[in-house]
N, C-alpha and C positions, 0 to 999 in steps of 0.2 A: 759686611762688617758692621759691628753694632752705631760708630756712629754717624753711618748713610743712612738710617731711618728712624731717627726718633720725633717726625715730622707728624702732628697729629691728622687724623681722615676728620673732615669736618661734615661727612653723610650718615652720620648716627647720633645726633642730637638726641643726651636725655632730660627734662626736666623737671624741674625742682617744682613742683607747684605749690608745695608749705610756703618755701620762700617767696615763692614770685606773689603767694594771697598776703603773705604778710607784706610784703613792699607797697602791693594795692593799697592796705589799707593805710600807709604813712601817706600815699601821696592826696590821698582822697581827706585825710585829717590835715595836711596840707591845704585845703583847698578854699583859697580867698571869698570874700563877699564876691557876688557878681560874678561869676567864673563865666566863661564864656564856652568853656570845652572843658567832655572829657574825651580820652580817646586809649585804643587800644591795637597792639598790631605786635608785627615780627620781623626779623629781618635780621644781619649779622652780629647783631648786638645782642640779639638773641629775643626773649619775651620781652615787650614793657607795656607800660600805662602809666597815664603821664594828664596833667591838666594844661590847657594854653588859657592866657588872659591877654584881651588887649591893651595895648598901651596907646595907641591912638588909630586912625584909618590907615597907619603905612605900619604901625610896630606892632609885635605882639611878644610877649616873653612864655616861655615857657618848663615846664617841670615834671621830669619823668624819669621812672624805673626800669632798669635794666635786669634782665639775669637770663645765662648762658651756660649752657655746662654739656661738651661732647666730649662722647670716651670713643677709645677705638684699640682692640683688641687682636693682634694677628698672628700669623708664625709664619717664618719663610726663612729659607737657608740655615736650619737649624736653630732657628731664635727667636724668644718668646717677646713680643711689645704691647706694652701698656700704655697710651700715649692719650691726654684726656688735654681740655683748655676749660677754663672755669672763670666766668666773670660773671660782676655783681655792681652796675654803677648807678649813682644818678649825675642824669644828664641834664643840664640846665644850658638855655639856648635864647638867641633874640631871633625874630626874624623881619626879615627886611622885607617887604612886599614890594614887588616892581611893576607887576601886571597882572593885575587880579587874582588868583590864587598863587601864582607864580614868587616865589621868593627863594631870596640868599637869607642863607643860616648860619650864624659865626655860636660859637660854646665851648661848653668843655665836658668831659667824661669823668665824674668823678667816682674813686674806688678802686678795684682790685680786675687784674685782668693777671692770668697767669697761666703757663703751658707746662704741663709735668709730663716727662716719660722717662721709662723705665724698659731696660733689652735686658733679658736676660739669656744667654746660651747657653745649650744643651751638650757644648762641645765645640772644639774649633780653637779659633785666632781671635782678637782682638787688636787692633790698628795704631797706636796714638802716638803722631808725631813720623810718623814716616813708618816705625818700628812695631813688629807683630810681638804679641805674647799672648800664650796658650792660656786657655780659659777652659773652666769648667763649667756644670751643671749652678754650683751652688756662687756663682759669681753674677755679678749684677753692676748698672751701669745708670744712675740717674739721672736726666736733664733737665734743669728748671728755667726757666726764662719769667722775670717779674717785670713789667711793664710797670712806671711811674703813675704814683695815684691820679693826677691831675693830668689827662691830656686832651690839650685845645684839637677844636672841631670846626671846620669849614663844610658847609655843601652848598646845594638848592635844594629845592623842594616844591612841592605842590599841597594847599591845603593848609588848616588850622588859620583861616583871617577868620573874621566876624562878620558874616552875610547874614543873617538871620539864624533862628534856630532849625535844628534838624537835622538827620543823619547823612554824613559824606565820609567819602573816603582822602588819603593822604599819603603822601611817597617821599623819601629823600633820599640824595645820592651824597656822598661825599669821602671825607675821607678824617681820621682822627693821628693824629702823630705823637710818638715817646720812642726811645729806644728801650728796649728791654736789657734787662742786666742779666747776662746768662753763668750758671753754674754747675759743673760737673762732679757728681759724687760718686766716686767705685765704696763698693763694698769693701768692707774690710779685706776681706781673700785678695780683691781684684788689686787694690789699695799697692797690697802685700809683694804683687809681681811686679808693680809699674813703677818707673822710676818717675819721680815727682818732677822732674824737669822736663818729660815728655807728656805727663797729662798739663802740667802747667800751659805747653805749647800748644797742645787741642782746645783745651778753655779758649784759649785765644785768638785760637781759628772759629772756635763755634760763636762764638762772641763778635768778630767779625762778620761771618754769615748772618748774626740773627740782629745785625744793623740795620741789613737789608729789610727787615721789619717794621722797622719807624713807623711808615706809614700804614695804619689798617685802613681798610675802604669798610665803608657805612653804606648798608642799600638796607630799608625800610619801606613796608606799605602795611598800612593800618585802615581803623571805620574811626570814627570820631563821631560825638554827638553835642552839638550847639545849644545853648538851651536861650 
């Protein structure tokens, strides 16, 4: 049924590298007297680059670009799915040093973060609210989820203090939280069979389910270079 799968595959990562050069170079014209780092890596946030400055031997603050963008394209049980996740943030961060490279990172994610998919079937049933209605070829099924511009960030990490210059590497684990606000769009046809008090009840089951999302997990490992 179309909506047990509009859950994106996040193993086909495509990106943007217009955007991701143009974000380079805001952060890099960004970048204070004295900079202490730059740095660059990967990880579920997708590409960034990003500068760290210290703020003294225990603080360091920091500022970096994100962007993300996986599609994923399938068919199974007679239905075509289009399901892609697209984000685009900066992320601005302190970090706490405890133990030599070793620190806690508190921040925020700032920007767009968003999940779009789209079922369409070649025939069949369609589900919503308990009740089936017959669906054709030229019917279609949208799911959107918008995640809040602003969401705070906790992890650790390893890497970005100021030990001299020179090229190292960098890791964080954590985790960023928002709920997303989800939205269900049929196509006009589809619109056309369903009674609005049953797609209204699915919105609000899918909206339910996609609570459980709040929390994304943050895993990163980058080179950074000191100067």
């Amino acid at each position: 049924m179309l909506r047990h799968a509009l859950t994106p595959d996040l193993r086909s990562p495509t990106v943007n590298l217009l955007s991701l050069s143009l974000a380079s170079l805001v952060v890099v014209s960004a970048l204070p007297a004295g900079a202490a780092e730059l740095y660059g890596g990967v990880g579920t946030t997708g590409l960034e680059v990003g500068v760290a400055q210290p703020l003294s031997d225990a603080l360091s603050a920091r500022l970096d670009v994100n962007y993300l963008r996986v599609t994923r394209n399938f068919n199974t049980s007679n239905i075509d799915y289009d399901a892609r996740i697209k984000a685009s943030n900066l992320g601005v961060y302190l970090d706490g040093f405890i133990a030599g490279g070793l620190r806690i990172t508190a921040g925020a994610l700032v920007g767009q973060r968003k999940v779009h998919g789209v079922a369409r079937s070649m025939g069949g049933t369609i589900t919503f609210n308990g009740v089936s209605y017959p669906v054709s070829a030229s019917d279609s099924l949208d799911f959107d989820a918008d995640f809040p511009t602003v969401t705070p960030y906790l992890g650790i990490g390893f890497g970005h203090r100021a030990t001299g210059a020179g090229l190292r590497i960098y890791a964080d684990a954590g985790v960023a939280w928002g709920r997303p606000e989800v939205r269900l769009s049929p196509s006009a046809s589809l619109a056309a069979k369903v009674n609005p008090t049953d797609l209204a009840a699915e919105q609000a089951s899918a909206q339910d389910k996609a609570n459980s999302l709040r929390v994304y997990p943050v895993v990163k490992l980058g080179v950074a270079y000191a100067f």
